[in-house]
Jmol script that loads the backbone (N, CA, C; Angstrom):
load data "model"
ATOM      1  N   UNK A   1    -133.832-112.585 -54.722  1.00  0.00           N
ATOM      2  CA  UNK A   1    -135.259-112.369 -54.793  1.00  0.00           C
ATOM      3  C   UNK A   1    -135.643-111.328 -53.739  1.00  0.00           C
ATOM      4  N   UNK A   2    -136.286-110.469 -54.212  1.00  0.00           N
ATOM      5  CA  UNK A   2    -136.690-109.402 -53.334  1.00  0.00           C
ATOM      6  C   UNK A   2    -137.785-109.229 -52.811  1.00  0.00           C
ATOM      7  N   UNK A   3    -138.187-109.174 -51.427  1.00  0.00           N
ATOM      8  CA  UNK A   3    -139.609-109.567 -51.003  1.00  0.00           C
ATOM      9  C   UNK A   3    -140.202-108.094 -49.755  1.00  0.00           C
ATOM     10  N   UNK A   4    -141.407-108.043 -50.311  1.00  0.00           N
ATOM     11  CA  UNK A   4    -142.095-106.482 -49.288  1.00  0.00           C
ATOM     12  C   UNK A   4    -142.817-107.200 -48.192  1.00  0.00           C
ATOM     13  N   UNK A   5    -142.114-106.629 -46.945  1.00  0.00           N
ATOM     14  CA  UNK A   5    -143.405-106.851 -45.617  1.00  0.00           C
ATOM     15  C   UNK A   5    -143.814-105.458 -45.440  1.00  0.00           C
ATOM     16  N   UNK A   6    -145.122-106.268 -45.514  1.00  0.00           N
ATOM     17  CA  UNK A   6    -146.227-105.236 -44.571  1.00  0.00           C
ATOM     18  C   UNK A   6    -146.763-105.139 -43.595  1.00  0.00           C
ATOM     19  N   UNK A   7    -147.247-104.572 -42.491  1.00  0.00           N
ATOM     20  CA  UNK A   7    -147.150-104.597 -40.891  1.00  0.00           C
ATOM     21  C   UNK A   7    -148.914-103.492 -41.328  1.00  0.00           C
ATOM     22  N   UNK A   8    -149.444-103.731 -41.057  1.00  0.00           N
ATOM     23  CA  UNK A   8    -150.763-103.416 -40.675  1.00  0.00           C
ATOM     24  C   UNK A   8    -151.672-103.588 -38.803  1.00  0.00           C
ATOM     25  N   UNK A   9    -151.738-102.308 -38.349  1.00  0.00           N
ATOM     26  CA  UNK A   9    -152.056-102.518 -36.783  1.00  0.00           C
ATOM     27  C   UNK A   9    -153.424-101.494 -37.243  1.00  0.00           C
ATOM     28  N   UNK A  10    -154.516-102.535 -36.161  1.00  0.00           N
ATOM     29  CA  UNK A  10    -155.768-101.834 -35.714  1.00  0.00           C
ATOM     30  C   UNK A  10    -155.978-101.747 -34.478  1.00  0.00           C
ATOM     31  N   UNK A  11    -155.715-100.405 -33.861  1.00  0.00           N
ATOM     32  CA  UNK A  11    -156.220-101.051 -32.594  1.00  0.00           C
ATOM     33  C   UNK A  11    -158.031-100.602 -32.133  1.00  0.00           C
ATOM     34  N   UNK A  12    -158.944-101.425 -31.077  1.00  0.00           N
ATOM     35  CA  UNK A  12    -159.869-101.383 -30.370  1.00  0.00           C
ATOM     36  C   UNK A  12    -160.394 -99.990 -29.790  1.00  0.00           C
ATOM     37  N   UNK A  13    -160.159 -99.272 -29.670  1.00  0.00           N
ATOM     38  CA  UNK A  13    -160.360 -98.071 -28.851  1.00  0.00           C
ATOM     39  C   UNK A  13    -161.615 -97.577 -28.403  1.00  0.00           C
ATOM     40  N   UNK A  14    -162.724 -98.883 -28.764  1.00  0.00           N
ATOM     41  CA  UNK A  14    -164.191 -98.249 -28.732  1.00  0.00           C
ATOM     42  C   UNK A  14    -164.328 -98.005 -27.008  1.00  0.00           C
ATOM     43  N   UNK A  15    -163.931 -98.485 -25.937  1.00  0.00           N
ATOM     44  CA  UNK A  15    -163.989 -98.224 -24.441  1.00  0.00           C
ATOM     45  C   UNK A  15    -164.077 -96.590 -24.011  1.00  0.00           C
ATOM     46  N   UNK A  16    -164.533 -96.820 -23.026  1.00  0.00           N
ATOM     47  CA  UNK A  16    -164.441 -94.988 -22.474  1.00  0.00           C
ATOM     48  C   UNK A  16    -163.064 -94.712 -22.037  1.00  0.00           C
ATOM     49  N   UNK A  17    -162.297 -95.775 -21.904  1.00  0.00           N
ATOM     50  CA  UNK A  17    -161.190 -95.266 -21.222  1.00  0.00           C
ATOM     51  C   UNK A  17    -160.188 -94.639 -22.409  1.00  0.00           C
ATOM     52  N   UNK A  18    -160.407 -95.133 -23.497  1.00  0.00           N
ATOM     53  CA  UNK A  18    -159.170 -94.105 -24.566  1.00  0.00           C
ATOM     54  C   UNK A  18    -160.052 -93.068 -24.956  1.00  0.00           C
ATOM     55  N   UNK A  19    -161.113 -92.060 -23.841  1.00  0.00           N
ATOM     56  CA  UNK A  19    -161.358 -90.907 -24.470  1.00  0.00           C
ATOM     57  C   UNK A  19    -161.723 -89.930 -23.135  1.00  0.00           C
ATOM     58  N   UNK A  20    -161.212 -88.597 -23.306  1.00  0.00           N
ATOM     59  CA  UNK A  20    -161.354 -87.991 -22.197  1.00  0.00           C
ATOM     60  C   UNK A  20    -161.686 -86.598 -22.390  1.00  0.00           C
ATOM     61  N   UNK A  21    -163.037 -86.518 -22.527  1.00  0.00           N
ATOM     62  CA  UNK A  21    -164.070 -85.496 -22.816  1.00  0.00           C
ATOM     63  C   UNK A  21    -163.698 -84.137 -22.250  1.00  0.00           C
ATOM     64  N   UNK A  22    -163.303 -84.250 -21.416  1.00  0.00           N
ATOM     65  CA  UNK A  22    -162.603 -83.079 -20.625  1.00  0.00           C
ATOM     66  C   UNK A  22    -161.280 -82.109 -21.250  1.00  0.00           C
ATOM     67  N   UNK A  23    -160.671 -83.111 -20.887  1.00  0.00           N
ATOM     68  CA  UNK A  23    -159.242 -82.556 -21.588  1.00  0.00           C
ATOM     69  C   UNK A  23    -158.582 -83.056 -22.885  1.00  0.00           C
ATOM     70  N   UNK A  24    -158.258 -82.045 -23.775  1.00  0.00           N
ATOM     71  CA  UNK A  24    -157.249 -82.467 -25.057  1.00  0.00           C
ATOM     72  C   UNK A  24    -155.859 -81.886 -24.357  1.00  0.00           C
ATOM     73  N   UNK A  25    -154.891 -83.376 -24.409  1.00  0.00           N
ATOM     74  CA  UNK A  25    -153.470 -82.896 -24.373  1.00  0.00           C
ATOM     75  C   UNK A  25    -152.607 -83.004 -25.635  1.00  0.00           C
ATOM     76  N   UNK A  26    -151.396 -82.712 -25.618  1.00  0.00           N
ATOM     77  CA  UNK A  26    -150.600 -83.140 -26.474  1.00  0.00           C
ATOM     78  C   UNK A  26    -150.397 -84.415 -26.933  1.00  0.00           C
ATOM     79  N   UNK A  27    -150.383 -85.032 -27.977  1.00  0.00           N
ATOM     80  CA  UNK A  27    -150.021 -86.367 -28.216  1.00  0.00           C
ATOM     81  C   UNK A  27    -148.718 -87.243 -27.925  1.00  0.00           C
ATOM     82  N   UNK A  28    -148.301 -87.845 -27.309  1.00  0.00           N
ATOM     83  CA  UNK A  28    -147.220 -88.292 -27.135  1.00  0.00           C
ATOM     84  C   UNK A  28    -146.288 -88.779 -28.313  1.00  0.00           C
ATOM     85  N   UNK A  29    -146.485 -88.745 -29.876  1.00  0.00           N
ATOM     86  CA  UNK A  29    -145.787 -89.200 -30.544  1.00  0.00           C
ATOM     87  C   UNK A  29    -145.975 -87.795 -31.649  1.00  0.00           C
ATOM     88  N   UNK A  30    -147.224 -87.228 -31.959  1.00  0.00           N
ATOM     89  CA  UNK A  30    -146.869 -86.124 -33.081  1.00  0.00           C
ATOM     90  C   UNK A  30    -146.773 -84.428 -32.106  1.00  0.00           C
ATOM     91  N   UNK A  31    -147.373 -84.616 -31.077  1.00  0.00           N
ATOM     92  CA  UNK A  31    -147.487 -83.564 -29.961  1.00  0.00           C
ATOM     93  C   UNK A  31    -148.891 -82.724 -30.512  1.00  0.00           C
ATOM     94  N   UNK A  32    -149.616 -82.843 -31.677  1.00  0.00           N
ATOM     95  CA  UNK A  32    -151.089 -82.409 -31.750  1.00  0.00           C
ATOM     96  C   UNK A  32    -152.280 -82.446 -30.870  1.00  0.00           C
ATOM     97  N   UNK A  33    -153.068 -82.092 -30.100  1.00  0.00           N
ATOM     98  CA  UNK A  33    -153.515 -81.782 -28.923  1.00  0.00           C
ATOM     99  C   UNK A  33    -154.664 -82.901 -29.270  1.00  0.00           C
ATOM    100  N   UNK A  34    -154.795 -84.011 -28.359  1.00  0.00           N
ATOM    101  CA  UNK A  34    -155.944 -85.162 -28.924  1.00  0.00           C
ATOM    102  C   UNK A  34    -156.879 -85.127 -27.357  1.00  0.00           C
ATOM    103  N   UNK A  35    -158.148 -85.678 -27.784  1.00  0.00           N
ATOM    104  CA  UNK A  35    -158.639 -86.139 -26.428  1.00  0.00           C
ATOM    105  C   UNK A  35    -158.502 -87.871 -25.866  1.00  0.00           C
ATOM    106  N   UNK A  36    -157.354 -88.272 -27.020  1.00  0.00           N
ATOM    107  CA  UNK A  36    -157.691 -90.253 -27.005  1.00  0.00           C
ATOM    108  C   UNK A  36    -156.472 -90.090 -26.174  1.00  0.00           C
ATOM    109  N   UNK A  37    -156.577 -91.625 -25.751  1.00  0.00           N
ATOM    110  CA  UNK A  37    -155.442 -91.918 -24.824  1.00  0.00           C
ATOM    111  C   UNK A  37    -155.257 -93.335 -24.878  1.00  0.00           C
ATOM    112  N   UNK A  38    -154.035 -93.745 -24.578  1.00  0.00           N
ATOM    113  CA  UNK A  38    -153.467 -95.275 -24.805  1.00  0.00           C
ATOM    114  C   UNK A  38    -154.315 -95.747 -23.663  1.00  0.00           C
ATOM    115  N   UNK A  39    -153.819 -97.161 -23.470  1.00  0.00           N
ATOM    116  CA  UNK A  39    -153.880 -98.182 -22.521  1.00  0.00           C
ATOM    117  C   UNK A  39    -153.330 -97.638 -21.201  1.00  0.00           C
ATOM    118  N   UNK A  40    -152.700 -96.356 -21.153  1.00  0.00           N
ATOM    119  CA  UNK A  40    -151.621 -96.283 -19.825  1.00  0.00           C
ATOM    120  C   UNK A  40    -152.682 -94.972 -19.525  1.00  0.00           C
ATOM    121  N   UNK A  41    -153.124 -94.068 -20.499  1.00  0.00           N
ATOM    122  CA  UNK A  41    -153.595 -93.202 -20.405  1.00  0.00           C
ATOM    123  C   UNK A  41    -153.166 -91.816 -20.500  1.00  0.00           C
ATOM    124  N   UNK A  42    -151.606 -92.056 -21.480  1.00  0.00           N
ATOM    125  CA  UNK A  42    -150.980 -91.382 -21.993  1.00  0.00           C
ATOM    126  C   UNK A  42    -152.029 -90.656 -23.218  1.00  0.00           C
ATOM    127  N   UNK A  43    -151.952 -89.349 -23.009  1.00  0.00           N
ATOM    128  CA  UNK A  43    -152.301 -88.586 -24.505  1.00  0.00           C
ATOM    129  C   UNK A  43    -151.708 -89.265 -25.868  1.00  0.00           C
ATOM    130  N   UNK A  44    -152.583 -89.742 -27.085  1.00  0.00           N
ATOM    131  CA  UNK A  44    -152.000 -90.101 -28.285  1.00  0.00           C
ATOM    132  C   UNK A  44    -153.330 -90.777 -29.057  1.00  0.00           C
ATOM    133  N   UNK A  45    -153.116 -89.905 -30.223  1.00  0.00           N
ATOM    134  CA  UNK A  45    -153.910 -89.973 -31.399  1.00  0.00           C
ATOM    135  C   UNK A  45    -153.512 -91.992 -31.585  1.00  0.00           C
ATOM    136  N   UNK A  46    -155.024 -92.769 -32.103  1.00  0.00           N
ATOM    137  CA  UNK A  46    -155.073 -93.917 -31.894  1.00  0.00           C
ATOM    138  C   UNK A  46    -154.456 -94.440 -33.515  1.00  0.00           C
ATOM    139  N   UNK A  47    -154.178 -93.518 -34.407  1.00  0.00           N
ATOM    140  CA  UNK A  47    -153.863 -93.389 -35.546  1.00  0.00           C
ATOM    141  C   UNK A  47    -151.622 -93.900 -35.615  1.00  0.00           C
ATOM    142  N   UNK A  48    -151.637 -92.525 -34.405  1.00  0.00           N
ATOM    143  CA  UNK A  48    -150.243 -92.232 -34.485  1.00  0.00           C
ATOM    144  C   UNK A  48    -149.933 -93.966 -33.456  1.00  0.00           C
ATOM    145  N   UNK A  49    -150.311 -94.224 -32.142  1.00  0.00           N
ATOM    146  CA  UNK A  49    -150.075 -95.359 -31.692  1.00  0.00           C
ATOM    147  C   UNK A  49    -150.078 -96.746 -32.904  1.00  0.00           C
ATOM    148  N   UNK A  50    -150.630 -97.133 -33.825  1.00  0.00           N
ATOM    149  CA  UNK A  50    -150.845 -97.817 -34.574  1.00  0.00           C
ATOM    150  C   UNK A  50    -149.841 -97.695 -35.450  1.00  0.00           C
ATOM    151  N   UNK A  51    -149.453 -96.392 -35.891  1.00  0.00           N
ATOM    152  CA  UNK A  51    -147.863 -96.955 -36.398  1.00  0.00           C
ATOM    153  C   UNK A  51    -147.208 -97.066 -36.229  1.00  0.00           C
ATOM    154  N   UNK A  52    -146.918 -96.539 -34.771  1.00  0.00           N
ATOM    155  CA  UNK A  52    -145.786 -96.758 -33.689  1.00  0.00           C
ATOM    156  C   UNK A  52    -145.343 -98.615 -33.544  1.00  0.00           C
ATOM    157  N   UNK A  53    -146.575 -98.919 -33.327  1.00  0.00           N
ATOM    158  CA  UNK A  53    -146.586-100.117 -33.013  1.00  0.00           C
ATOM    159  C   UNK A  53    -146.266-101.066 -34.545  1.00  0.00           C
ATOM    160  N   UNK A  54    -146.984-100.667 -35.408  1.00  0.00           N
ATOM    161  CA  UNK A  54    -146.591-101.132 -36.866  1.00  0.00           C
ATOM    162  C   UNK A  54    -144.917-100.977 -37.298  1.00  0.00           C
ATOM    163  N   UNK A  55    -144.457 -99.606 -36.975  1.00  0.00           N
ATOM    164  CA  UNK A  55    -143.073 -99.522 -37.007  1.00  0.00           C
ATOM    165  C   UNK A  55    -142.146-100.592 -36.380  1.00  0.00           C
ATOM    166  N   UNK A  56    -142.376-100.801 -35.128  1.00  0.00           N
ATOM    167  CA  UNK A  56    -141.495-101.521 -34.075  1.00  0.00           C
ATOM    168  C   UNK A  56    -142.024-103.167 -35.296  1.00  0.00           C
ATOM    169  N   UNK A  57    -142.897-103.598 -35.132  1.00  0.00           N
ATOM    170  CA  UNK A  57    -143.149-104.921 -35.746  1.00  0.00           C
ATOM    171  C   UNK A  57    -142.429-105.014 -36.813  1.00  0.00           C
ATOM    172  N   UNK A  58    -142.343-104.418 -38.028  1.00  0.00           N
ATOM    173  CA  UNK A  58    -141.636-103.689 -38.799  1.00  0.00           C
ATOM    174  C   UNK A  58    -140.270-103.948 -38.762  1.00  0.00           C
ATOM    175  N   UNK A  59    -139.622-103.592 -37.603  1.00  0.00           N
ATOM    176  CA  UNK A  59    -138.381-103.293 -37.312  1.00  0.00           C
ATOM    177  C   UNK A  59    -137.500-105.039 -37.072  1.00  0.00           C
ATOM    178  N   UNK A  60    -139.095-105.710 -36.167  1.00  0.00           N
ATOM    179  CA  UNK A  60    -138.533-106.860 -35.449  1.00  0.00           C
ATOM    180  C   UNK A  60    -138.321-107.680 -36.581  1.00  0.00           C
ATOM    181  N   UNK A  61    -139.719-107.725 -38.168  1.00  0.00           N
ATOM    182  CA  UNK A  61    -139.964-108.583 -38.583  1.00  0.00           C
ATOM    183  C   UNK A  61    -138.567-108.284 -39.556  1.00  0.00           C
ATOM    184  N   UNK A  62    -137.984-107.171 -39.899  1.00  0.00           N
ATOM    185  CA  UNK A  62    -137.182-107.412 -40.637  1.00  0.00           C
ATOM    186  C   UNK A  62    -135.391-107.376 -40.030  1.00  0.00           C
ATOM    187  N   UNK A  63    -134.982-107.289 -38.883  1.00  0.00           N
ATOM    188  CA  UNK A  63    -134.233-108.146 -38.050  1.00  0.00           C
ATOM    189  C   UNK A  63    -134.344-109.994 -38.261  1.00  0.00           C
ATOM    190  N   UNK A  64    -135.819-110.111 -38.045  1.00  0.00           N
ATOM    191  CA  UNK A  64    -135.446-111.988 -38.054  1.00  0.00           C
ATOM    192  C   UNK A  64    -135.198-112.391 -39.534  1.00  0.00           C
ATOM    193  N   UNK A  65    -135.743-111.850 -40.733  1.00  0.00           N
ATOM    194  CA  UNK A  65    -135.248-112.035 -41.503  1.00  0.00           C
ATOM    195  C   UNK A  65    -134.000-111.800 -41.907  1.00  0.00           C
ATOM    196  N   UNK A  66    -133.281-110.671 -41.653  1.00  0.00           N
ATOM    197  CA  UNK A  66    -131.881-110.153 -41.868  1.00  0.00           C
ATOM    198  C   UNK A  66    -131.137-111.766 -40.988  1.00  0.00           C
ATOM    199  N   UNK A  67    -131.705-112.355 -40.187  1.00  0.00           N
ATOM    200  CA  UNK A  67    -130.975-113.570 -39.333  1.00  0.00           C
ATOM    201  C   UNK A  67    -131.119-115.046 -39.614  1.00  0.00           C
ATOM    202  N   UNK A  68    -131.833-115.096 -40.592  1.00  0.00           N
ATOM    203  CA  UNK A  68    -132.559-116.205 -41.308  1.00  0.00           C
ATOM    204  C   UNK A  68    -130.506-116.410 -42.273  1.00  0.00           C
ATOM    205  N   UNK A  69    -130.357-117.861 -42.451  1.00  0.00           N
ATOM    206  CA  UNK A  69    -129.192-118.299 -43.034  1.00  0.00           C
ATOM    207  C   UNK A  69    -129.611-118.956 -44.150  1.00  0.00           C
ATOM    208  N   UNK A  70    -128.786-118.659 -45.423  1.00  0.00           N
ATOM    209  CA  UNK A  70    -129.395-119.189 -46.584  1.00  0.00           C
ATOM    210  C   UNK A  70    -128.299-120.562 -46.575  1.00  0.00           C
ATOM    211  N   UNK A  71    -128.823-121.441 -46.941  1.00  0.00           N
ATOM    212  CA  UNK A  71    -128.135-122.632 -46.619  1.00  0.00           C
ATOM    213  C   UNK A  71    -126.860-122.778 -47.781  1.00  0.00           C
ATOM    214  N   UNK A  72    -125.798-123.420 -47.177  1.00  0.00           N
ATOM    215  CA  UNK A  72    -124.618-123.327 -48.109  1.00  0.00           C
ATOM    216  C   UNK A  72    -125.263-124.708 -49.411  1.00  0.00           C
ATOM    217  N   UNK A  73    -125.199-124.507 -50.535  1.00  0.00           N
ATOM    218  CA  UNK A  73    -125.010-125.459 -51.507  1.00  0.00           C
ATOM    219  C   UNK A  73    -123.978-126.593 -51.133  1.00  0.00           C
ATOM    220  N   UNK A  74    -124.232-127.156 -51.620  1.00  0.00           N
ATOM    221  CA  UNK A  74    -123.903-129.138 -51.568  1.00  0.00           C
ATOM    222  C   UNK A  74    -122.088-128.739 -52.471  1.00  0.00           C
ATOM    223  N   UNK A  75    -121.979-128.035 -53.113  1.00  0.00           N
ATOM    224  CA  UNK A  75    -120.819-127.363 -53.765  1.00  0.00           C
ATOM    225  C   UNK A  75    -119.660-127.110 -52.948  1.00  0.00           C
ATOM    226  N   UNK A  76    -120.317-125.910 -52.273  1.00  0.00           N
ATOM    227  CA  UNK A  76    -119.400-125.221 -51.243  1.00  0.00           C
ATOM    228  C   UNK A  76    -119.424-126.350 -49.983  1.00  0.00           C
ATOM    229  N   UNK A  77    -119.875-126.660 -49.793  1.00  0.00           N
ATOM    230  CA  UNK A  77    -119.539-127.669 -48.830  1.00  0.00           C
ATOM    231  C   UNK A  77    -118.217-128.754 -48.868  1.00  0.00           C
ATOM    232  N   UNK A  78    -119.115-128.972 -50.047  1.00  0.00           N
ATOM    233  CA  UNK A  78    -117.262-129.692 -50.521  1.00  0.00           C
ATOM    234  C   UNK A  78    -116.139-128.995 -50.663  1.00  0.00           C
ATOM    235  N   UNK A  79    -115.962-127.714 -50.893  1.00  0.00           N
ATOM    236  CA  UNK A  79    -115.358-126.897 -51.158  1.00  0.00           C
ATOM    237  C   UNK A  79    -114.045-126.982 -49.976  1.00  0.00           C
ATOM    238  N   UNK A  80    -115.078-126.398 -48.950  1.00  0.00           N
ATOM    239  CA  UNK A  80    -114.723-126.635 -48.088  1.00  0.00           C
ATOM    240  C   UNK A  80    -114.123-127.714 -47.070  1.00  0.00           C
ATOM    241  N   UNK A  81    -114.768-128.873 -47.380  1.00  0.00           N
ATOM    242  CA  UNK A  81    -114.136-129.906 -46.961  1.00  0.00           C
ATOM    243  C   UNK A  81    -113.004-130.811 -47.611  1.00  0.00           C
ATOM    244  N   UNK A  82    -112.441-130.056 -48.884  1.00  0.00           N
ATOM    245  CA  UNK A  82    -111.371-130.409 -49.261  1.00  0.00           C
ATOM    246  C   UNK A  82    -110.105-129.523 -48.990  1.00  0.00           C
TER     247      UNK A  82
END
end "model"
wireframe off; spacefill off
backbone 0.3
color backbone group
C-alpha cells in the first residue's frame, strides 16, 4: 500500500525583527537579495525558510517510517520455529 506525506510549514514573521528596511542581502538558501530575516537574523526569503524546514520534516517523517517493522505473520513465525 502506498501512502503520500505532506509537510506543510507557516511561519509568523509579522514582528519587526524579520524585516530590515535598510538593507536587502542575499538570501541564505536561494542567494536572491531579500530584506526578511530568520530568527538569527540571517538574510532569507520567509518562503525559502519554510521549505527548508518542510524539507528536513520531510526527511525525518519519512526515515521513521522507513523504521516502522511490519509485523511477521503468525505463519512465518512458525516457520521459523520449526
Amino acid at each position: 500500500m502506498a501512502a503520500e506525506l505532506v509537510v506543510r510549514v507557516h511561519l509568523d514573521w509579522t514582528g519587526p525583527g524579520h524585516y530590515d528596511r535598510d538593507r536587502s542581502l542575499p538570501c541564505r538558501v536561494c542567494v536572491t537579495n531579500t530584506k526578511m530575516r530568520d530568527s538569527q537574523g540571517v538574510a532569507c526569503h520567509q518562503s525559502c525558510a519554510e521549505d527548508e524546514i518542510a524539507r528536513e520534516l520531510l526527511g525525518v517523517g519519512r526515515a521513521l517510517i522507513a523504521d516502522e517493522r511490519v509485523p511477521a505473520s503468525a505463519q512465518s513465525l512458525l516457520e521459523v520455529a520449526s
